[in-house]
C-alpha positions as CSV (number, residue, x, y, z in Angstrom):
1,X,93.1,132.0,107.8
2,X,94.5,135.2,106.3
3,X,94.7,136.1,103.2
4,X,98.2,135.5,102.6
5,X,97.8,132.2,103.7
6,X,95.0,132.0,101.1
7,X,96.7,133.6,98.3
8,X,99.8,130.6,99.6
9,X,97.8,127.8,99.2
10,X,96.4,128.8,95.9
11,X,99.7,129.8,94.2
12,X,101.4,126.7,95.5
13,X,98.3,124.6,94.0
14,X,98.5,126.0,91.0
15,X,102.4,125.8,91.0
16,X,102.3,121.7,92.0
17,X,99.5,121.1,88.9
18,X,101.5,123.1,86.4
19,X,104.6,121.2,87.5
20,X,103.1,117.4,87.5
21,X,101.6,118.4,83.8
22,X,104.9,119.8,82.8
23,X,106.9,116.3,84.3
24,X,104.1,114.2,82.6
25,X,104.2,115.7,79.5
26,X,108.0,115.5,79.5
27,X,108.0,111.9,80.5
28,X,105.3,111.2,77.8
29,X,107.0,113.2,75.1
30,X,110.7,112.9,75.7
31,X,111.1,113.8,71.7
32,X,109.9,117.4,72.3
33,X,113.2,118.0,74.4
């Protein structure tokens, strides 16, 4: 693989994680909206 495929992956990783927190933590906390 290249690098930009790499670089892809790891970005979209880190995008996918950061989103599921963010949707849990909104679920969990509904008051903080």
């Amino acid at each position: 693989m290249s690098g930009n495929e790499v670089l892809g992956l790891i970005i979209g990783g880190i995008l996918v994680v950061a989103l599921s927190g963010y949707l849990a933590y909104a679920l969990f906390r509904p008051e903080k909206f």
